[in-house]
Structures are given as structure tokens and as C-alpha cells.
C-alpha positions as CSV (number, residue, x, y, z in Angstrom):
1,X,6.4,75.1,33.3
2,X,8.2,76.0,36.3
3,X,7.6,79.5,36.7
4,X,3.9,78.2,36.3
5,X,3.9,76.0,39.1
6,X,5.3,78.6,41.3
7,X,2.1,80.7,40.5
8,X,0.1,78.1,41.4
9,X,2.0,77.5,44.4
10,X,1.3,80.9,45.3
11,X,-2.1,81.2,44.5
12,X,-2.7,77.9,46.7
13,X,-0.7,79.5,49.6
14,X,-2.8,82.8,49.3
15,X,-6.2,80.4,49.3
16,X,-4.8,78.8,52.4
17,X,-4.2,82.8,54.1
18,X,-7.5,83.9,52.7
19,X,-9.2,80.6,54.6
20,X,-7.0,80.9,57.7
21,X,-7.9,84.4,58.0
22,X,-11.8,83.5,57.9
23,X,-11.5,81.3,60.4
24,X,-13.7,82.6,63.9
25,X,-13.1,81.6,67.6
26,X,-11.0,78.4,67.8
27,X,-10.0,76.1,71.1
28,X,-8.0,73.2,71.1
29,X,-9.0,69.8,72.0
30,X,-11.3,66.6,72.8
31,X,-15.2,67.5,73.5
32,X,-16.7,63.9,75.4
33,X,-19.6,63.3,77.1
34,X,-19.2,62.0,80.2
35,X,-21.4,60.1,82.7
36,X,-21.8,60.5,86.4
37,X,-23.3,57.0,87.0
38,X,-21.2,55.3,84.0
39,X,-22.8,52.4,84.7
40,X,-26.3,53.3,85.0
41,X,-25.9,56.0,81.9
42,X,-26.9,58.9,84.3
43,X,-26.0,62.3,85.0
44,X,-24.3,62.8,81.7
45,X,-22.2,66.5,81.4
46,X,-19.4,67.3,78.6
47,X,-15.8,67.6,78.7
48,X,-13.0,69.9,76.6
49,X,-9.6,67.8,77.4
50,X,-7.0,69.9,75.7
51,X,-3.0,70.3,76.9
52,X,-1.6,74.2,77.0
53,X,1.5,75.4,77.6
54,X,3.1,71.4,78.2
55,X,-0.1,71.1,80.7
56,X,-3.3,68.7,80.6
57,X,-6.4,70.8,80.9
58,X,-10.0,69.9,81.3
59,X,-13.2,72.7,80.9
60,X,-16.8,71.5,81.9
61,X,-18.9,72.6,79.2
62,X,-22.2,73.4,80.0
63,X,-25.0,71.9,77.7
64,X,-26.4,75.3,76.3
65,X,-22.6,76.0,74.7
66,X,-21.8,72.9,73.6
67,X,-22.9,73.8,69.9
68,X,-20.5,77.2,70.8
69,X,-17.7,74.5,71.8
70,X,-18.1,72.1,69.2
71,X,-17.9,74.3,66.3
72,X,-14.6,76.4,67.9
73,X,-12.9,72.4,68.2
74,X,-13.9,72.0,64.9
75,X,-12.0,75.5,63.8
76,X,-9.4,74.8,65.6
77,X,-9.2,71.1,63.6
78,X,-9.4,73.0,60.3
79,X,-6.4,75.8,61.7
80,X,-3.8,72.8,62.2
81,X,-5.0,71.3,58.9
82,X,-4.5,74.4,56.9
83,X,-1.1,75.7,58.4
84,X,0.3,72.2,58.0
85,X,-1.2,72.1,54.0
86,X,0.5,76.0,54.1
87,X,4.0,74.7,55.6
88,X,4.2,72.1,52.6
89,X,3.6,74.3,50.1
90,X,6.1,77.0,51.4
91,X,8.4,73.8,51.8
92,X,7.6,72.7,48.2
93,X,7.4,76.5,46.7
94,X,11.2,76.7,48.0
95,X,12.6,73.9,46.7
96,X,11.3,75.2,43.2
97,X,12.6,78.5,43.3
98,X,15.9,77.3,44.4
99,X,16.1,74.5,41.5
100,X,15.5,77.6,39.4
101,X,18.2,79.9,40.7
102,X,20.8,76.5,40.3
103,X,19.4,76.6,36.5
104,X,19.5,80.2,35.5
């Protein structure tokens, strides 16, 4: 049983790699619109807030990229969910193989 599990451990970590590796262009952050006129509604423009290197960043994204912007935020979502998902099941592949080396 446990030699099982640690196959399918492995085959979920290689799925993570496989997916990982897939992944295109990615950036970090918050996309908002924004408003010039916040009362009034007007002048509306986009905004990547994102924090590098211990530092708050903002980009102004033009309109004709923000379909470019929004889908590299949402790899970038899907990067920190899969290495964190990869890290647990290193974490939980580990703890197998050294309850198996105790036993044999």
C-alpha cells in the first residue's frame, strides 16, 4: 500500500512539473481599473500593483494589453498554486519514504 502511494505521489508531482512547465508569460499582481474623475466615473485607465524585490510597484496598462496582462496575472495565480500543491506533496512524499526506511 505504501509503496503505492508513493507512485502516486510521484505521478501527481510529475503532473504538477508537466503543468508548471506549460505555463506561458506570467507577472505578479493586482490588475484594477482605476478612475480619473472617481467621482464622476470618468477617465477610467488600468493598474498592475505588484511588490518585487521587498518594493511596491505599480505598471499602467494600456487598454489594448489588458487581455495580454490579465491572462499573464492569471498564470502567475496558477504558478503559486501549483508550486505550493508540489511543496506538499514533496513534504508528504518524504514523510512516507522515511516511515518506510524506520520499517524495513
Amino acid at each position: 500500500m505504501t509503496n503505492k502511494h508513493l507512485a502516486q505521489l510521484d505521478q501527481r508531482i510529475e503532473k504538477i512539473k508537466a503543468e508548471l512547465a506549460a505555463l506561458g508569460p506570467m507577472r505578479p499582481g493586482s490588475l484594477t481599473r482605476q478612475f480619473k474623475d472617481p467621482k464622476a466615473r470618468t477617465g477610467a485607465y488600468y493598474q498592475l500593483s505588484f511588490t518585487l524585490d521587498m518594493k511596491s510597484r505599480t505598471d499602467y496598462i494600456p487598454h489594448q494589453c489588458l487581455a495580454q496582462v490579465r491572462s499573464e496575472v492569471a498564470n502567475y495565480k496558477r504558478f503559486k498554486t501549483l508550486s505550493v500543491a508540489w511543496v506538499a506533496a514533496s513534504i508528504e512524499r518524504s514523510r512516507l519514504s522515511i516511515k518506510l526506511a524506520r520499517e524495513a
